[in-house]
Backbone bond lengths (Angstrom), bond angles and torsions (degrees), N, CA, C in turn:
res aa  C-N    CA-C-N  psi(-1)  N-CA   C-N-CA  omega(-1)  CA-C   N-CA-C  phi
1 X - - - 1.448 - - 1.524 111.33 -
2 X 1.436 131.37 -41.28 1.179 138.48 -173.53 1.693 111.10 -75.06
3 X 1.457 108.88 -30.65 1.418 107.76 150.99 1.215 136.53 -54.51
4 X 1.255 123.69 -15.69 1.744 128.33 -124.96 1.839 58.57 -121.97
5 X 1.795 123.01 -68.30 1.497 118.34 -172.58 1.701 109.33 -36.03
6 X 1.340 122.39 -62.52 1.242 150.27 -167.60 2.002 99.45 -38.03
7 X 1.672 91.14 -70.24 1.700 93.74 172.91 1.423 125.31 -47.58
8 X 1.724 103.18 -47.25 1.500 126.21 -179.77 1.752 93.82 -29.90
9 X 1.130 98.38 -97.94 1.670 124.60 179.90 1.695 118.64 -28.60
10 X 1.329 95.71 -41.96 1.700 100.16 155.73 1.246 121.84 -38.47
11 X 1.452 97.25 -85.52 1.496 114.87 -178.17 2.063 107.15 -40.23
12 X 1.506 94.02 -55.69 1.782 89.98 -163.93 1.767 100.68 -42.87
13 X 1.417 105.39 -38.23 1.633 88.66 -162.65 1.311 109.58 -99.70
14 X 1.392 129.55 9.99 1.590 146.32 -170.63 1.571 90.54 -47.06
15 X 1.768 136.03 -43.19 1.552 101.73 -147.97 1.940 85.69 -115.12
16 X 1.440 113.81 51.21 1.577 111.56 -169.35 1.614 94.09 -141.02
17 X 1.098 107.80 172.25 1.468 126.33 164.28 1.274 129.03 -81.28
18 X 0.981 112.87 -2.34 1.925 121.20 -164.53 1.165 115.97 -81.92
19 X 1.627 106.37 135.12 1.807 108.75 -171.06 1.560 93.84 -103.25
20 X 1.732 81.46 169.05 1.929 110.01 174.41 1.662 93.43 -110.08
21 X 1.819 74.34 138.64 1.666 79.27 172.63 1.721 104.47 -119.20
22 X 0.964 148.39 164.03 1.513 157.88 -176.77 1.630 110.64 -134.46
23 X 1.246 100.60 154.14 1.166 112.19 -158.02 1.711 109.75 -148.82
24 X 1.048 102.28 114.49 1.866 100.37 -178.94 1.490 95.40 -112.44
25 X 1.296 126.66 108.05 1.250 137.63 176.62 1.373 118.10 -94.29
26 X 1.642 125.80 145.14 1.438 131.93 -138.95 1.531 75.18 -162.56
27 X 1.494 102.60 154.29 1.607 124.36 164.10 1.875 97.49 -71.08
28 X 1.162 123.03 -61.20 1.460 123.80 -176.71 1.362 102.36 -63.61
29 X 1.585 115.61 -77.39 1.788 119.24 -158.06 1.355 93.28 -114.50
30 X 1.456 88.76 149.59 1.824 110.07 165.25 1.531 120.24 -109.16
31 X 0.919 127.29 104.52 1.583 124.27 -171.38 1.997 100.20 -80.99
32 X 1.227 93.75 124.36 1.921 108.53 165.49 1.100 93.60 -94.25
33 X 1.742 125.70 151.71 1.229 139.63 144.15 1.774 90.82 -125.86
34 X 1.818 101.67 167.24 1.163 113.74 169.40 1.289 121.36 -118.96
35 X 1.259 115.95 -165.07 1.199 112.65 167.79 1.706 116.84 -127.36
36 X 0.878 126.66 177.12 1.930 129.05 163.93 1.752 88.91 -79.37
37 X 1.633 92.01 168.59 1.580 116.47 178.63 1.749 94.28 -62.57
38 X 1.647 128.75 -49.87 1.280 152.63 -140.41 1.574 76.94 -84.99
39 X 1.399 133.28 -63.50 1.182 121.67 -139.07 1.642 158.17 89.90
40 X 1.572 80.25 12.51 1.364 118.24 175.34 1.598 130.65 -100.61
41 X 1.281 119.34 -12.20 1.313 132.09 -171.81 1.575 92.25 -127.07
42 X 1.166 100.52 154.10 1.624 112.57 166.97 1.653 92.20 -140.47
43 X 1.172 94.12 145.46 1.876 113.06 177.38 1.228 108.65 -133.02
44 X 1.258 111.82 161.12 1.573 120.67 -152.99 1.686 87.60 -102.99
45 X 1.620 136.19 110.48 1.471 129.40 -177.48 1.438 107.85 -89.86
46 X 0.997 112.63 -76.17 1.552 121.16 -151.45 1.999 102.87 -129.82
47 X 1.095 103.29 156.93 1.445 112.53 164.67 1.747 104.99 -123.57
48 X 1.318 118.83 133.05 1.748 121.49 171.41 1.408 82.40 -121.12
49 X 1.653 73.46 153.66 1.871 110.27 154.44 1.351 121.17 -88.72
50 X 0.943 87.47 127.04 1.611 99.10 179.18 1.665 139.21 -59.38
51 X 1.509 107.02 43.52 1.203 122.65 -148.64 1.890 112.76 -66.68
52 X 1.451 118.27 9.41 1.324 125.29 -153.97 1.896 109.26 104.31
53 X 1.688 83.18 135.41 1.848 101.22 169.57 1.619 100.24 -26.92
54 X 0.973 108.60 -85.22 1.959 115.33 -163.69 1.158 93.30 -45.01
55 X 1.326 152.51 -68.71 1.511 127.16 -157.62 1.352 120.72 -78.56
56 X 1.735 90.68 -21.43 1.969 87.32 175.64 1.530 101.38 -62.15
57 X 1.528 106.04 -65.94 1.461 111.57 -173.78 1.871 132.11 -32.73
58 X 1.208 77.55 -31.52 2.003 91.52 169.53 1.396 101.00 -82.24
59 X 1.247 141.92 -62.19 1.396 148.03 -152.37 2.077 82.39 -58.21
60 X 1.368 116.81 -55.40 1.620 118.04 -178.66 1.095 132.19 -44.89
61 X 1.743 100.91 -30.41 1.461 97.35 -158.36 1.628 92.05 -108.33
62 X 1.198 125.42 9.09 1.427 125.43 158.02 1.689 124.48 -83.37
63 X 1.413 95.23 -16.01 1.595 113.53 172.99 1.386 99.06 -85.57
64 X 1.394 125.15 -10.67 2.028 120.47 -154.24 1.881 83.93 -103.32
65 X 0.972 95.48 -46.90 2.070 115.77 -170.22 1.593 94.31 -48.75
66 X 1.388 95.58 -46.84 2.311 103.86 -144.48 2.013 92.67 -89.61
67 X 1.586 92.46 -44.88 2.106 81.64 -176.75 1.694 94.78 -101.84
68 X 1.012 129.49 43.63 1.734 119.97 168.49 1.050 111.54 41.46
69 X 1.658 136.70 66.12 1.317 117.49 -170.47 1.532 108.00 -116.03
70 X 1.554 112.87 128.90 1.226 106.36 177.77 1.487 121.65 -100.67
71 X 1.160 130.06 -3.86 1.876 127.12 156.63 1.015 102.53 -140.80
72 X 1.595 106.02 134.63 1.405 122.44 154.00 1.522 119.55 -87.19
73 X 1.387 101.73 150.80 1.475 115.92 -156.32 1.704 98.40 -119.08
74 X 1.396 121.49 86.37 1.428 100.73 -166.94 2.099 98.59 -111.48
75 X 1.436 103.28 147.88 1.132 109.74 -175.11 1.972 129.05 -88.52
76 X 1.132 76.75 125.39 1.729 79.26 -169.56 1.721 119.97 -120.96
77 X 1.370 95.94 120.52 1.538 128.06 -174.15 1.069 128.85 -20.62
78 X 1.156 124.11 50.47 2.197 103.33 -145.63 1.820 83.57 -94.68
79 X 1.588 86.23 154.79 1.529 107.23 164.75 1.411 112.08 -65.65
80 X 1.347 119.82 165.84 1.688 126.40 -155.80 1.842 88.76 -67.84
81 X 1.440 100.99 -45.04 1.529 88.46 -176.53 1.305 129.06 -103.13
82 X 1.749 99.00 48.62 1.303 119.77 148.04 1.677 96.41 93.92
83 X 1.073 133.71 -36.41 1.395 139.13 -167.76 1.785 101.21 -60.99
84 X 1.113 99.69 174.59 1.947 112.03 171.54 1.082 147.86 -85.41
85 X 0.736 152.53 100.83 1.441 128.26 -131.77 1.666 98.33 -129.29
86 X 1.032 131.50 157.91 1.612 148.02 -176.14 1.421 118.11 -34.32
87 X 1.339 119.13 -17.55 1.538 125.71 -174.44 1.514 95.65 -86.10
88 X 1.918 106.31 -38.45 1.641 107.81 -169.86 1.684 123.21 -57.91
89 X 1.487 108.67 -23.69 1.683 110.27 -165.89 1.864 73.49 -83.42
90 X 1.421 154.64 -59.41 1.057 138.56 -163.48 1.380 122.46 -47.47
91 X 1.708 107.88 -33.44 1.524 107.10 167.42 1.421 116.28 -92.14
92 X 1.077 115.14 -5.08 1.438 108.85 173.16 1.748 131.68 -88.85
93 X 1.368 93.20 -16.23 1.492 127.95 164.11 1.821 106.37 -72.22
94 X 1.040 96.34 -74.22 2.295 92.86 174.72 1.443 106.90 -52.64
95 X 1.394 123.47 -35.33 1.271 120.17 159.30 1.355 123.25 -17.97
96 X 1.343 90.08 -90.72 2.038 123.58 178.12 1.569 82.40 -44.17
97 X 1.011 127.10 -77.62 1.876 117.09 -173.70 1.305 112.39 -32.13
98 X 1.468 122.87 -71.88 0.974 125.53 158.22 1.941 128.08 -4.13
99 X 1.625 94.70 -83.29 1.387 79.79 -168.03 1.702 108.61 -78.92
100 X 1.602 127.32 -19.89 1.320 105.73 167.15 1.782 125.73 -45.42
101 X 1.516 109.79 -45.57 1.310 108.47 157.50 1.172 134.10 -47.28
102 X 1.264 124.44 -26.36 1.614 126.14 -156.63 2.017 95.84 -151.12
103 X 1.298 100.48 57.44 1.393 82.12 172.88 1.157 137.01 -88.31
104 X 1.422 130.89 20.28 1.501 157.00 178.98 1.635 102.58 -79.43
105 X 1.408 115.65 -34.60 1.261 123.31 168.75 1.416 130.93 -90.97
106 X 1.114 128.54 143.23 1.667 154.64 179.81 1.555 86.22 -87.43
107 X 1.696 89.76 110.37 1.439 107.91 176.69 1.778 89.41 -120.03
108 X 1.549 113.44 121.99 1.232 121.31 177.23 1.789 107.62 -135.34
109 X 1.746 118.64 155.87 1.161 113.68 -179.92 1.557 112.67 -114.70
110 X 1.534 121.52 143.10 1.216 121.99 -170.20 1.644 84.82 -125.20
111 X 1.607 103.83 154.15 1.299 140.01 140.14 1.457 117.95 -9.84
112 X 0.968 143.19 92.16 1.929 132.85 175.53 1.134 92.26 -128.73
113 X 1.293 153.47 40.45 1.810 150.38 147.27 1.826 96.85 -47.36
114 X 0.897 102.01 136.08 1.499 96.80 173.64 1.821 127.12 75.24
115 X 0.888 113.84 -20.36 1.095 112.38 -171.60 1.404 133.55 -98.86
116 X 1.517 119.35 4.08 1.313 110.80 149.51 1.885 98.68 -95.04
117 X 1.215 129.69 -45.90 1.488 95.84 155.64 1.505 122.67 7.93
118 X 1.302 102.46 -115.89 1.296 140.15 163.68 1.593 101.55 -2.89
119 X 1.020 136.04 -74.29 1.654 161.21 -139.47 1.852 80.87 -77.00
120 X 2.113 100.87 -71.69 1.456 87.31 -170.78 1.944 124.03 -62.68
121 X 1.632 105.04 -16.09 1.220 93.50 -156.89 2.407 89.67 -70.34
122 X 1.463 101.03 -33.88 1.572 101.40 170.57 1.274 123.60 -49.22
123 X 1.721 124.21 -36.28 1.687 113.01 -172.83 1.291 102.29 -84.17
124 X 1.590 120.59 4.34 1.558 111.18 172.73 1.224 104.41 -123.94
125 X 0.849 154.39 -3.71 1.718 154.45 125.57 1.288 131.88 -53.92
126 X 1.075 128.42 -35.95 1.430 140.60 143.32 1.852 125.17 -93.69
127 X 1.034 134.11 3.86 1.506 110.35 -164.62 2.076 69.18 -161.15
128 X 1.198 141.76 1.70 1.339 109.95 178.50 1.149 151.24 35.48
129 X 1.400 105.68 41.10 1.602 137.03 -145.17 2.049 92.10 -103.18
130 X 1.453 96.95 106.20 1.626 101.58 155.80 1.300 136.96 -29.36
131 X 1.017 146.70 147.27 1.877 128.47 -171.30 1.031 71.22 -84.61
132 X 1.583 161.23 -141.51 1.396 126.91 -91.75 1.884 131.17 -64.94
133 X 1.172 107.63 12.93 1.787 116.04 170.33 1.707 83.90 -101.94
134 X 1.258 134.07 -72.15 1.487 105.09 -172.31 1.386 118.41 -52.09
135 X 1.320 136.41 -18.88 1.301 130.57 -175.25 1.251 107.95 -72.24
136 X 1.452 131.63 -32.83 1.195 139.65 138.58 1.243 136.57 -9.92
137 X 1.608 114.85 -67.23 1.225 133.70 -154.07 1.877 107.13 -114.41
138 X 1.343 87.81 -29.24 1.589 87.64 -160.28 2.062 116.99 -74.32
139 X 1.221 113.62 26.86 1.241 105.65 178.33 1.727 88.56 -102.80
140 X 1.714 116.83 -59.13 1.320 97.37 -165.46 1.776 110.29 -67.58
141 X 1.472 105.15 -18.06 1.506 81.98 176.33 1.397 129.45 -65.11
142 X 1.563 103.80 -21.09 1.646 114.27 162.32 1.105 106.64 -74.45
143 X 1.316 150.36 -26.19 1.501 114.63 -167.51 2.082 90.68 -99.03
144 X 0.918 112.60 5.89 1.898 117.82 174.49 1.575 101.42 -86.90
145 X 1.723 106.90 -22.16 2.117 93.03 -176.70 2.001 81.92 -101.88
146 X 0.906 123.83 -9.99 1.682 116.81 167.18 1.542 119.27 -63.06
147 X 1.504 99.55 -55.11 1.462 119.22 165.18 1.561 132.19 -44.68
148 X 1.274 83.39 -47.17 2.086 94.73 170.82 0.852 128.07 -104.28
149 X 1.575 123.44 -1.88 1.698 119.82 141.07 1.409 117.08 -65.12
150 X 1.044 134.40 -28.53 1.556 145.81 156.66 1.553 108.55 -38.01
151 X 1.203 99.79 -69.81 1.838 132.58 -173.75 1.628 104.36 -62.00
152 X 1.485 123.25 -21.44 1.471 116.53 -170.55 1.792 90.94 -113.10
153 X 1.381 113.97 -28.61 1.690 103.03 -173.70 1.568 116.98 -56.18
C-alpha cells in the first residue's frame, strides 16, 4: 500500500519540476535530505536543531519556498516487525503540525528501520569518519538513504 502512495505521487508530479524533501526526525537533530528537480537522487542538505514544532516548522518551510518542494517524505521508526513503536506517536504528532502548517504539501511516511544503522555503519567503512564528524552528518545522511528508497521504489 505505501508503494501504491510512493508511485501515486510520482506519477502526479512526473511532467513538473518539483522536489521531495525527507526528513529523519530526532528529539535533538532533524536531518533534511533533498531531492534532484528529476527525482532520482536524494542528497543529504541540511541538519536542524530541534528547537520545538514552530521553529522547526519555519526553518522547513523556507527549505519548501527556496527548493520548490512538493512532498515531504518523513521517516518513521517501525519495530523489526513492522508495528510502532513509542518514538512513532512523536513523529506522527510533528506530522499533524506539520501539515496544518504547510498544507500545500503532501506530507507522507516512509520506512527508516535500519537506516541510520546502515548510513553509520557506511561513514566508517567507506569515508572513515570519527564519531564526532558522523555525529555531524549522520542524521541528514539518514534521512537522504530514507529519501532514495522512496525515489528508487
Amino acid at each position: 500500500m505505501i508503494d501504491n502512495i510512493f508511485n501515486r505521487l510520482k506519477k502526479k508530479y512526473f511532467n513538473t519540476e518539483k522536489r521531495f524533501l525527507g526528513i529523519d526526525y530526532g528529539e535533538i537533530n532533524v536531518g533534511i535530505a533533498i531531492s534532484d528537480v528529476g527525482r532520482q537522487i536524494a542528497s543529504p542538505y541540511v541538519m536542524l536543531k530541534n528547537k520545538g514544532y514552530k521553529n522547526l516548522v519555519s526553518e522547513i518551510a523556507k527549505i519548501v519556498v527556496e527548493m520548490d518542494v512538493a512532498v515531504i517524505v518523513i521517516g518513521m521508526p517501525l519495530q523489526m516487525d513492522g508495528s510502532e513503536g513509542k518514538t512513532a506517536f512523536k513523529i506522527r504528532d510533528f506530522a499533524e503540525y506539520l501539515k496544518k502548517s504547510l498544507p500545500y504539501i503532501e506530507v507522507v511516511f516512509a520506512d527508516e528501520r535500519m537506516s541510520s544503522v546502515m548510513v553509520e555503519k557506511m561513514l566508517i567503512r567507506d569515508f572513515d569518519l570519527s564519531r564526532k564528524k558522523r555525529k555531524n552528518i549522520l542524521d541528514k545522511v539518514a534521512a537522504a538513504e530514507i529519501l532514495q528508497r522512496v525515489l528508487d521504489s
